[in-house]
PLY file of the C-alpha trace (Angstrom):
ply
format ascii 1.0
element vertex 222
property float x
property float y
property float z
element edge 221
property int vertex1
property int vertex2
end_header
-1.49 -78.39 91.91
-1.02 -77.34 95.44
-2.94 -74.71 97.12
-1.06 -72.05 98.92
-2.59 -69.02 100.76
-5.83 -70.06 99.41
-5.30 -69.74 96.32
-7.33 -72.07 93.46
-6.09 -75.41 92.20
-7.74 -77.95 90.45
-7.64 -81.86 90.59
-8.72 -84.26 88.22
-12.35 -86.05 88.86
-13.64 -89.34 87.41
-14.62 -88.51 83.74
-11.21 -86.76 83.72
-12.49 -82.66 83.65
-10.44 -80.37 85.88
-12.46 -79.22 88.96
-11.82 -76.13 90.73
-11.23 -76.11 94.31
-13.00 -74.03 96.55
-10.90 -71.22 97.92
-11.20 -69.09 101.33
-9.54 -66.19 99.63
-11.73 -66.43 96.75
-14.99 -66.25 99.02
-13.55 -63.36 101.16
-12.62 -61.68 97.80
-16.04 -61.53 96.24
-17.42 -61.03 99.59
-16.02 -57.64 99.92
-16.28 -56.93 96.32
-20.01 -57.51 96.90
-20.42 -55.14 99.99
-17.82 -52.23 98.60
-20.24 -52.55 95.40
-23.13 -51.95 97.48
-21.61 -48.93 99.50
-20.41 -47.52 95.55
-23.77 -47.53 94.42
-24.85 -45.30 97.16
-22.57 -42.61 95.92
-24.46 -40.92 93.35
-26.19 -39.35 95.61
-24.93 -36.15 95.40
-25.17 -36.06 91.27
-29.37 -34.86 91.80
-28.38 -31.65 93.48
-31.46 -29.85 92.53
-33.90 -29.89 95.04
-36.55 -29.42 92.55
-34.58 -32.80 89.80
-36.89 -35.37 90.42
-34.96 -38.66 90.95
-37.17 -41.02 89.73
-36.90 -39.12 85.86
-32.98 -38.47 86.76
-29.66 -40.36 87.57
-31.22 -42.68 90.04
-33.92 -44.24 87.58
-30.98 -44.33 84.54
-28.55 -46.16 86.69
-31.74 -48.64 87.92
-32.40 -49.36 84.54
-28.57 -49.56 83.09
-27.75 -52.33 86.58
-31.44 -54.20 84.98
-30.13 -54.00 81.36
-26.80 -55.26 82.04
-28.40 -58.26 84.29
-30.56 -59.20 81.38
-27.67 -59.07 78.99
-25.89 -61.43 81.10
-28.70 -63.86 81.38
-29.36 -63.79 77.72
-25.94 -64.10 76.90
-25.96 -67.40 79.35
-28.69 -68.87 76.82
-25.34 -70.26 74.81
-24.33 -72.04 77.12
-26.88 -73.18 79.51
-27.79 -75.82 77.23
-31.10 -77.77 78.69
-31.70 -74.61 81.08
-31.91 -72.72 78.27
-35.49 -71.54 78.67
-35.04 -70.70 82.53
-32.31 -68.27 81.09
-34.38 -66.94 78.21
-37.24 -66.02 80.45
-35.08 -64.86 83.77
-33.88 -62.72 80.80
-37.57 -61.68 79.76
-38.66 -60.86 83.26
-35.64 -58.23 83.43
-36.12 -56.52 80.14
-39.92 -56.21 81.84
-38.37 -54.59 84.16
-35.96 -52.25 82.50
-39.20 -51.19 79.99
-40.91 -49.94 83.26
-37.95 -47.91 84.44
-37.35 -46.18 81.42
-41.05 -45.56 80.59
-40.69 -41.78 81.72
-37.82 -40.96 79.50
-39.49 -42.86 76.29
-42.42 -41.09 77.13
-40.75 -37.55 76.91
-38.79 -38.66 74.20
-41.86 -39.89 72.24
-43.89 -36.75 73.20
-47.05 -38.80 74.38
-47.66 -41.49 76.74
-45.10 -44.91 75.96
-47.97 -47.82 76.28
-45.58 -49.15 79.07
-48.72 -51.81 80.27
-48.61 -53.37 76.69
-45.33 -53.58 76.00
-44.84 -55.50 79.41
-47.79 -57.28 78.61
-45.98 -58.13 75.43
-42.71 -59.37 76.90
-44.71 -61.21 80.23
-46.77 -62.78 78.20
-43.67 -64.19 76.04
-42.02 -65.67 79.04
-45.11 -67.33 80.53
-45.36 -69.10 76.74
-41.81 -70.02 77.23
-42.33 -71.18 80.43
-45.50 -72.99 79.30
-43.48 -74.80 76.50
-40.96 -76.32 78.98
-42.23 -77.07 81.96
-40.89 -79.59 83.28
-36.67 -77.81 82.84
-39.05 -75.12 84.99
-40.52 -76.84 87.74
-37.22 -78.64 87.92
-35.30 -75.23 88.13
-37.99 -73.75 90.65
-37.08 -77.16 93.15
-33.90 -76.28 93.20
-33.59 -72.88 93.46
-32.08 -72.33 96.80
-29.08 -74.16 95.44
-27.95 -71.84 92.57
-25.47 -68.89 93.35
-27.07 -65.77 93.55
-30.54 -66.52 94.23
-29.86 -65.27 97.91
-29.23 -62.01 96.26
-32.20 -61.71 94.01
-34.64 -62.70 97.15
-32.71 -60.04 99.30
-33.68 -57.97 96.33
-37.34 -58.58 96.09
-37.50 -57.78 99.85
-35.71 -54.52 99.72
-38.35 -53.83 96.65
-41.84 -54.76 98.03
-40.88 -55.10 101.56
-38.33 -52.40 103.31
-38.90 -50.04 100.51
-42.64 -50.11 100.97
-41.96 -49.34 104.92
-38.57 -47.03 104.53
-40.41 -45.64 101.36
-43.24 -44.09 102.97
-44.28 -41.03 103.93
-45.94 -42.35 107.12
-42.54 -43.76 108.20
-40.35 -40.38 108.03
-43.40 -37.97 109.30
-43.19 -40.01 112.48
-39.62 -40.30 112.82
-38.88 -36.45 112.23
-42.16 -35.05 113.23
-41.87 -31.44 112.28
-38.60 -31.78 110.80
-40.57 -33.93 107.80
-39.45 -32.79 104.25
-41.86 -34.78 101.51
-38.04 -35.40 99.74
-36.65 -37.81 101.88
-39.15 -40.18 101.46
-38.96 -39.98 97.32
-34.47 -40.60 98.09
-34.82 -43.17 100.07
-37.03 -45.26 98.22
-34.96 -43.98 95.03
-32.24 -45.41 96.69
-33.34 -48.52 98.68
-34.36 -49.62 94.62
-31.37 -48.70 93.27
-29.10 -51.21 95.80
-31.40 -53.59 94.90
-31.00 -53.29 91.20
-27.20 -53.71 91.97
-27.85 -57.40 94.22
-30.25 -58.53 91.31
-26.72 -57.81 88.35
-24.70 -59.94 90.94
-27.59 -62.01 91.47
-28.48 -62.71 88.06
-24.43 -62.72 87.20
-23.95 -65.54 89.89
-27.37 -67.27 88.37
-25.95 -67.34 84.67
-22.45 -68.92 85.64
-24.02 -71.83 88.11
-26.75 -72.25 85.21
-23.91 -72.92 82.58
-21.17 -75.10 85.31
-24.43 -77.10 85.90
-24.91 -78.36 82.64
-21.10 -78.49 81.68
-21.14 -80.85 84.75
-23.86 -83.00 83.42
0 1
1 2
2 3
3 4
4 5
5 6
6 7
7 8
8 9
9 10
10 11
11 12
12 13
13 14
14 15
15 16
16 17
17 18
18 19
19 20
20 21
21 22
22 23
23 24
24 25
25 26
26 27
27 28
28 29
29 30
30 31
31 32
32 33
33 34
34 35
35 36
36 37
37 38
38 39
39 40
40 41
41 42
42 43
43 44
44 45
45 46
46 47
47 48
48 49
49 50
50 51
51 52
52 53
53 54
54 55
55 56
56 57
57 58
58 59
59 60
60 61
61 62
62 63
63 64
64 65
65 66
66 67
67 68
68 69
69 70
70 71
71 72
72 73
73 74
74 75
75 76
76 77
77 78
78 79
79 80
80 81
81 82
82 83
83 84
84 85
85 86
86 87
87 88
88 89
89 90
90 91
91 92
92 93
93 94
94 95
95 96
96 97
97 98
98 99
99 100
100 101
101 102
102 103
103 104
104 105
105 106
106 107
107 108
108 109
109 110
110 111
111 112
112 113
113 114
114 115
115 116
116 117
117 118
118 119
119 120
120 121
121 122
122 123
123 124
124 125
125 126
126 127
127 128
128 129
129 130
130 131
131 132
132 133
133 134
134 135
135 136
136 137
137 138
138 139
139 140
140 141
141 142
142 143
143 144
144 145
145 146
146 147
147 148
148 149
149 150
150 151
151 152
152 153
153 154
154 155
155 156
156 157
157 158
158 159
159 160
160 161
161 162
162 163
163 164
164 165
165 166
166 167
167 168
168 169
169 170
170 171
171 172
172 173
173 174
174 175
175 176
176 177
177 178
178 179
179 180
180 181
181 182
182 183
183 184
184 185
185 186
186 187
187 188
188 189
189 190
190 191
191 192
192 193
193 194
194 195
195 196
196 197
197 198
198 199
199 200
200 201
201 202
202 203
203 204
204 205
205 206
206 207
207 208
208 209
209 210
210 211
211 212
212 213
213 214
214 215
215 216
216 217
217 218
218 219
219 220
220 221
C-alpha cells in the first residue's frame, strides 16, 4: 500500500505480519492532541468559584483521581495482552490504584464519617506490587533497562517532575510571597499546586496509555 500525505500503510516483514509504517501526520496528530489535552485540563478552573471550596476536597482532586483511575484501568486491562510483561503491567497498575486511594482519601473519609486508614490500605496495595515484583524479577529488571525505549515513559518522568519537583517550588508559599509581595493571597499557592498535579495526572493517562500499547506490540512482536 502506498503512502500518500502521510498517511499509514503497512508492508509485509519476514515472518509474514503486517507492520505499520511510521507516519509524519500521525506524529503531528497526537502531538497536538497531547498539548490541546493539556491546555483542556486547565479549564476547570473556573468550576471552584467559591473562594472559601477548598480544591483539594473539590473538582480538582475528583478529576486527579478519575485521570489516575482511568490510567490504572488501562494498564490492568493491558495485563491480557502483555503476555511475559504481564507483571510490569499488573504492578504499574498497583502503583496507580496507590495513588488514586490517596486522592480520594478525603471524600471516603467524609463519606465513612471517621478517618479512611489511607496509610494501610496503601500499605496493602504497595506491599502487593513489591511481592509481584519480587516474584518476577528478572521480566522487571529487564523492563527497568529498557525503559527509556517504551512510549510514554517521557510523559510519566515529565510527570514525576511536575509532582515532586516544580510543584514543590511553584507550590509554595515562599515562591508567590516573593513574587507578589503584598499582593500575596494564601489561595494561589493551594491553585497552583492543585493545578500543576492535575496536568500531571493527565501526562501520566497518556503516559501510562502509550506504556500499555508498546507493552502489548512488544510481545506481539516477539
Amino acid at each position: 500500500m502506498l503512502t500518500l500525505c502521510g498517511v499509514d500503510s503497512e508492508t509485509a516483514n519476514d515472518t509474514g505480519r503486517l507492520v505499520r509504517k511510521s507516519s509524519w501526520l500521525r506524529t503531528v496528530v497526537r502531538g497536538l492532541l497531547i498539548c490541546a489535552g493539556s491546555v483542556t485540563i486547565l479549564l476547570p478552573a473556573w468550576l471552584p468559584n467559591r473562594p472559601s471550596t477548598p480544591l483539594e476536597r473539590g473538582t480538582v482532586e475528583l478529576l486527579q483521581a478519575g485521570l489516575l483511575a482511568a490510567a490504572c484501568a488501562v494498564l490492568f486491562g493491558a495485563t491480557a495482552h502483555a503476555g511475559r510483561n504481564r507483571p510490569v503491567c499488573r504492578i504499574l497498575a498497583l502503583g496507580l490504584a496507590a495513588a488514586v486511594v490517596g486522592e480520594l482519601e478525603d471524600f471516603v473519609s467524609v463519606i465513612m464519617g471517621s478517618p479512611f486508614p489511607e496509610s494501610w490500605v496503601v500499605g496493602a496495595i504497595l506491599l502487593v506490587a513489591l511481592i509481584t515484583g519480587l516474584r518476577h524479577r528478572k521480566v522487571v529488571v529487564e523492563f527497568i533497562g529498557l525503559l527509556g525505549r517504551h512510549a510514554g515513559a517521557g510523559l510519566i518522568a515529565a510527570a514525576l517532575l511536575i509532582i515532586y519537583v516544580f510543584d514543590r517550588v511553584i507550590g509554595g508559599r515562599a515562591f508567590w510571597q516573593a513574587a507578589l509581595g503584598d499582593g500575596f493571597s494564601p489561595q494561589i499557592p493551594v491553585i497552583c499546586k492543585s493545578y500543576l498535579e492535575l496536568l500531571a495526572c493527565y501526562l501520566i493517562f497518556i503516559g501510562s496509555i502509550g506504556l500499555a500499547l508498546t507493552l502489548a506490540r512488544r510481545e506481539e512482536a516477539a
